[in-house]
N, CA, C and O of each residue as an XYZ file, in Angstrom:
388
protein
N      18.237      5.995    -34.262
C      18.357      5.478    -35.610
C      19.453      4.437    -35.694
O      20.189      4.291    -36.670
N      19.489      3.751    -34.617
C      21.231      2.637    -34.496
C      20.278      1.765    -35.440
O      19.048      1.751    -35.476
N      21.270      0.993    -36.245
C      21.154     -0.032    -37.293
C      20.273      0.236    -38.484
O      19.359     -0.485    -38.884
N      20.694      1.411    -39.006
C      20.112      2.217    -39.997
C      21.523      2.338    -40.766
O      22.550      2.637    -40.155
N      21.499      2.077    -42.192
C      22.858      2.185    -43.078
C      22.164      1.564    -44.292
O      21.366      0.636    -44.426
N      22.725      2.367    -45.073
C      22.030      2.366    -46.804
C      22.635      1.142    -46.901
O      23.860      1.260    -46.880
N      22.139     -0.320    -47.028
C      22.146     -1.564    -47.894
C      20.849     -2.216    -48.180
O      19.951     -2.212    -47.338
N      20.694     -2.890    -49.575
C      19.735     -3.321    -49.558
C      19.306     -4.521    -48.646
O      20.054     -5.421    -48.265
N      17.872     -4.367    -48.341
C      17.534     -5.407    -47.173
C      17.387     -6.660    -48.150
O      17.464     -6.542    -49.373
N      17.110     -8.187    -47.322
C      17.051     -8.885    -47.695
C      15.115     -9.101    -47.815
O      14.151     -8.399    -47.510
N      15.285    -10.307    -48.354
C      13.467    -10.877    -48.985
C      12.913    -10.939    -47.542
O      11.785    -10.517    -47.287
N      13.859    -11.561    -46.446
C      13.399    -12.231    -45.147
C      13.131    -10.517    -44.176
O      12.170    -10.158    -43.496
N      13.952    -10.062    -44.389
C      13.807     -8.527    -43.320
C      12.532     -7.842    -44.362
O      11.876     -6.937    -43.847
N      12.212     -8.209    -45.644
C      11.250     -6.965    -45.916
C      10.053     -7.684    -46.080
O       9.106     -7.072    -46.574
N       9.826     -9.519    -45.586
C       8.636     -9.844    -45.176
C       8.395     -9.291    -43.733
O       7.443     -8.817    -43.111
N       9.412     -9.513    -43.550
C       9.088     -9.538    -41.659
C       8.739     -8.178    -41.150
O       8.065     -8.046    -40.129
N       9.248     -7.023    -41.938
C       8.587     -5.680    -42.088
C       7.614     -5.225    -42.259
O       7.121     -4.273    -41.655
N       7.133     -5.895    -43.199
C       5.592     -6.026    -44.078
C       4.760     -6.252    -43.120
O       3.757     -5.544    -43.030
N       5.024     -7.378    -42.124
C       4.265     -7.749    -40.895
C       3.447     -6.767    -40.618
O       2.325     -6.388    -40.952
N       4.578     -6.350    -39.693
C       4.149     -5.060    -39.075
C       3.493     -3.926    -40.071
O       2.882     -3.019    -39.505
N       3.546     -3.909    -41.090
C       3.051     -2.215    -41.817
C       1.768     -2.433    -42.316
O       1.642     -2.624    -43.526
N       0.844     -2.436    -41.618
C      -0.511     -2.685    -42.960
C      -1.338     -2.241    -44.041
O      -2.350     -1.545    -43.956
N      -0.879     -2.648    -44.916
C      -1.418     -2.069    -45.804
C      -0.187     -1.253    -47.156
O      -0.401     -0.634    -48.198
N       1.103     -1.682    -46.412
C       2.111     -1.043    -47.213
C       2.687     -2.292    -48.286
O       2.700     -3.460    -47.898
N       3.077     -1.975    -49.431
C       2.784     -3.380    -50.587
C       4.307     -2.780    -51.466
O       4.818     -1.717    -51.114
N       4.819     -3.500    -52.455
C       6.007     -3.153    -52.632
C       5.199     -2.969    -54.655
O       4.617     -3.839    -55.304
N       5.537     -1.482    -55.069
C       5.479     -1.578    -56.419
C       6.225     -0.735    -56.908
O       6.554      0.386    -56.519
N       6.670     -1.742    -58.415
C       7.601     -0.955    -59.195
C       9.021     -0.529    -58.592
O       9.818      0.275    -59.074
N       9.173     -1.549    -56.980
C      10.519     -1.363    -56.407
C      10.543     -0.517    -55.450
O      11.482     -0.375    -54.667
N       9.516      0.098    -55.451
C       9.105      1.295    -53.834
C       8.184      0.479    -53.130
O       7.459     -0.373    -53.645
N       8.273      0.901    -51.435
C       7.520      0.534    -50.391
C       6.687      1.495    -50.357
O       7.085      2.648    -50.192
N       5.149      1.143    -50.531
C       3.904      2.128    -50.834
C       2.647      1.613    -50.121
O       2.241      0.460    -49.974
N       2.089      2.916    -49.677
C       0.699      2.718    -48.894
C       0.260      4.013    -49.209
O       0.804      5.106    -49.051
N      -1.139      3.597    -49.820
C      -2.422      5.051    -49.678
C      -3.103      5.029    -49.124
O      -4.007      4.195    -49.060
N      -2.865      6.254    -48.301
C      -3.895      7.125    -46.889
C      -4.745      7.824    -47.694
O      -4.555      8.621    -48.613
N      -6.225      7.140    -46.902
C      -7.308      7.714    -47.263
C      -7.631      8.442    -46.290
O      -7.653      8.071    -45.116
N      -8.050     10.105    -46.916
C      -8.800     10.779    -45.880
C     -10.075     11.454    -46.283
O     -10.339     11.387    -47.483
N     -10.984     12.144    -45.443
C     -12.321     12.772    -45.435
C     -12.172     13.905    -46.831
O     -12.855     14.049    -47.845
N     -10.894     14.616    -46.296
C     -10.986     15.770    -46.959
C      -9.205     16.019    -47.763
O      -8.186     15.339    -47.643
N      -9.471     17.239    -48.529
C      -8.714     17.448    -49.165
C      -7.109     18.391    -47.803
O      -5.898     18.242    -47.639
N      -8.163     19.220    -47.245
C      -7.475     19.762    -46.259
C      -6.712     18.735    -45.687
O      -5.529     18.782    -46.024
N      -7.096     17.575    -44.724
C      -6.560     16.581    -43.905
C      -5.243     16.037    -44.622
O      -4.127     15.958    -44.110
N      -5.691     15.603    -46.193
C      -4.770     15.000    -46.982
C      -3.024     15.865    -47.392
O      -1.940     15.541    -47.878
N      -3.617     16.951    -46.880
C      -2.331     17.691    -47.134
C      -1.581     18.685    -46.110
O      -0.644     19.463    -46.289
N      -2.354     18.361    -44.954
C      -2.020     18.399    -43.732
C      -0.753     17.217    -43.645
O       0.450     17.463    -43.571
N      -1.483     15.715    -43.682
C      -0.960     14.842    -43.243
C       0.726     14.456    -44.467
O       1.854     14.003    -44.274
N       0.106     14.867    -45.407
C       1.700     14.961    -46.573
C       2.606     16.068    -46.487
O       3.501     16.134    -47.329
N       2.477     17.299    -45.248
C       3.405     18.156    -45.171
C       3.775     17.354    -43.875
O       4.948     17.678    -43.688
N       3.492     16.667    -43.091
C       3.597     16.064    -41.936
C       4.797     14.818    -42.234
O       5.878     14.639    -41.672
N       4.317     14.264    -43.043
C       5.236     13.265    -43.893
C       6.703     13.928    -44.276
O       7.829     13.553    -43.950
N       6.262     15.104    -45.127
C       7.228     15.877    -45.361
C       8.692     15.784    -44.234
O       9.857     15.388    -44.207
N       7.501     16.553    -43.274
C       8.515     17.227    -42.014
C       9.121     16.006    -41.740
O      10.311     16.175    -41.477
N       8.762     14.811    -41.698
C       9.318     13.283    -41.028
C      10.422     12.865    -41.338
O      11.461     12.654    -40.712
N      10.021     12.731    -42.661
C      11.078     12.563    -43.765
C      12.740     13.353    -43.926
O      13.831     12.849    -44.191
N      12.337     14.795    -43.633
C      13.544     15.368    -43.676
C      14.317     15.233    -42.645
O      15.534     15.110    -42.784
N      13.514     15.238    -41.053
C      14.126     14.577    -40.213
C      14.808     13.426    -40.265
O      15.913     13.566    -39.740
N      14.657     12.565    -40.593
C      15.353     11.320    -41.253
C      15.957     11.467    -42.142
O      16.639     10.491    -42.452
N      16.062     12.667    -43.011
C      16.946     12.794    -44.585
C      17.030     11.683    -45.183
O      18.111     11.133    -45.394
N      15.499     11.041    -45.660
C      14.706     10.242    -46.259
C      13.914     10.433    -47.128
O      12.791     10.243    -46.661
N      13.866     10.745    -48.293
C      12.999     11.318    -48.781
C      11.711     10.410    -50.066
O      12.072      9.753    -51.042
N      10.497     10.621    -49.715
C       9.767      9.826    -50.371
C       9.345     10.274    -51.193
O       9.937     11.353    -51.173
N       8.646     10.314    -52.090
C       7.440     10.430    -53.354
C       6.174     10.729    -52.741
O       5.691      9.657    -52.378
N       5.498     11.581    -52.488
C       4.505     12.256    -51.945
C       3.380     12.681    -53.171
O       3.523     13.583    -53.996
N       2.332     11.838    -53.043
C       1.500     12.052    -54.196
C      -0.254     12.625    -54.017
O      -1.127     11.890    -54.477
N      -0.592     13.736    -53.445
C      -1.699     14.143    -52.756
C      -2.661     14.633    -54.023
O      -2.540     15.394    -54.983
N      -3.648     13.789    -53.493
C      -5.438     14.340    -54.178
C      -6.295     14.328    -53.481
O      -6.084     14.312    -52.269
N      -7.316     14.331    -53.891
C      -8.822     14.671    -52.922
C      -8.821     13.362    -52.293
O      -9.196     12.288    -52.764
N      -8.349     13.621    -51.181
C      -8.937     12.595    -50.021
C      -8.095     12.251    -49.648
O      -7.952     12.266    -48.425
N      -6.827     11.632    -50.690
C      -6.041     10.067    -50.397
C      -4.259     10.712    -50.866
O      -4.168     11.604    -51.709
N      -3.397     10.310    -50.413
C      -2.144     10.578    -50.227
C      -1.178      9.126    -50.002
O      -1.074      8.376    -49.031
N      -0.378      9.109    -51.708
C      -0.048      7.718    -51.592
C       1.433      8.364    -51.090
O       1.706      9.543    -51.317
N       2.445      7.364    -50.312
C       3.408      7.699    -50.230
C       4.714      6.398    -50.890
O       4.565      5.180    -50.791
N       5.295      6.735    -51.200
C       6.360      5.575    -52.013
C       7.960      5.754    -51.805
O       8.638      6.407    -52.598
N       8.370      5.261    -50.927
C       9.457      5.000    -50.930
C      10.852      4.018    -51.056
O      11.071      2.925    -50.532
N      11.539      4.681    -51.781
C      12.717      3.691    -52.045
C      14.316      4.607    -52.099
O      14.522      5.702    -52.621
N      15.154      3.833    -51.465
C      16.603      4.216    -52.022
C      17.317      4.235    -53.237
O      17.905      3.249    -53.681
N      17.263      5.760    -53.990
C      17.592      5.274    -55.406
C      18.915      5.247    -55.721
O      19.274      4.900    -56.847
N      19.877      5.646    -54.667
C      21.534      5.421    -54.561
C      22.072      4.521    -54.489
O      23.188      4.349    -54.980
N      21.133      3.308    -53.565
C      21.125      2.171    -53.843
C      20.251      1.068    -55.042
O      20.900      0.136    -55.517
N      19.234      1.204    -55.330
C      18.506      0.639    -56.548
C      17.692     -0.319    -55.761
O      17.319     -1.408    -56.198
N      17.511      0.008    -54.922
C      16.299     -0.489    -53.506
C      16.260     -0.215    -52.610
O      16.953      0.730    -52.231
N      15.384     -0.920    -51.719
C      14.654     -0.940    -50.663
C      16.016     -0.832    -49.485
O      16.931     -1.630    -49.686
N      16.136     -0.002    -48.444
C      16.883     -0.269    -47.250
C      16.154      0.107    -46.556
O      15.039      0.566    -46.803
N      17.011     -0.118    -44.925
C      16.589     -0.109    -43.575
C      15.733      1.297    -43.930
O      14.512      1.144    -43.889
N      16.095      2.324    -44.192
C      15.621      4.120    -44.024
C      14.787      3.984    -44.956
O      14.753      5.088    -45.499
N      13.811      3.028    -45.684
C      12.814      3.057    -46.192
C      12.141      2.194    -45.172
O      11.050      2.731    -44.979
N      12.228      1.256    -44.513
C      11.373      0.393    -43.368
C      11.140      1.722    -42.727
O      10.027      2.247    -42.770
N      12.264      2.338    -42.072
C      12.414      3.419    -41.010
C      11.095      4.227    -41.168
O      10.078      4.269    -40.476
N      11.494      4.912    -42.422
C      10.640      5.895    -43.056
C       8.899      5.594    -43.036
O       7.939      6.227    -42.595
N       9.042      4.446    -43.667
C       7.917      3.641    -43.331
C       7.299      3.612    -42.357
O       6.406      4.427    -42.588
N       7.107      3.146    -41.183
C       7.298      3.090    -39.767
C       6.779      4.479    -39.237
O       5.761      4.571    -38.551
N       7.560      5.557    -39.608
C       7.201      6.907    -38.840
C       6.088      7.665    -39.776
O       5.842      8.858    -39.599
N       5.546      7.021    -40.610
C       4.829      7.788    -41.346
C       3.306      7.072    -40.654
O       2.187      7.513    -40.392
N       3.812      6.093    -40.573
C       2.151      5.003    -39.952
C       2.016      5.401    -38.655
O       1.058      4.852    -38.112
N       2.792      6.361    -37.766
C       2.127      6.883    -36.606
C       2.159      7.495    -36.844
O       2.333      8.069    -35.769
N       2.152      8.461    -37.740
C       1.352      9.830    -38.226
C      -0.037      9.733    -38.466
O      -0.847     10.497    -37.942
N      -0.445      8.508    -39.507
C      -1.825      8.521    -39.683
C      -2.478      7.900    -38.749
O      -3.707      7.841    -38.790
């Protein structure tokens, strides 16, 4: 986790982030992507999975599970945005799905 520290990122680090994440879009000030799945089971498989990620990182996101699809949203609210441990967070959740 070297170069991980609560500041907000800049416009240029959270395009260049974006790159890489597909499908993850910035609303209302959180970094957000919804995982679609088959079933309801899978969907909450994969959001206790998130869970577990998250606490490992002592990161914690907005976890929003329904039939199928599991949006996840994260932001630093100690800071009043986006930092590195929301890219981070980000990041380890997309090799989950």
């Amino acid at each position: 986790m070297s170069g991980l520290e609560y500041r907000q990122i800049t416009d240029a680090e959270l395009a260049s982030a974006l790159a890489g994440l597909p499908g993850w879009v910035v609303s209302d000030g959180a970094l957000t992507k919804l995982f679609e799945f088959s079933s309801y089971k899978d969907g909450i498989v994969f959001g206790a999975a998130v869970g577990w990620e998250a606490d490992k990182l002592n990161h914690h996101p907005d976890i929003h599970v329904g039939y199928g699809k599991v949006r996840v949203s994260t932001s630093t609210h100690d800071t009043g945005g986006l930092t590195p441990y929301d890219l981070e967070l980000a990041r380890r959740v997309e090799k989950l799905a």
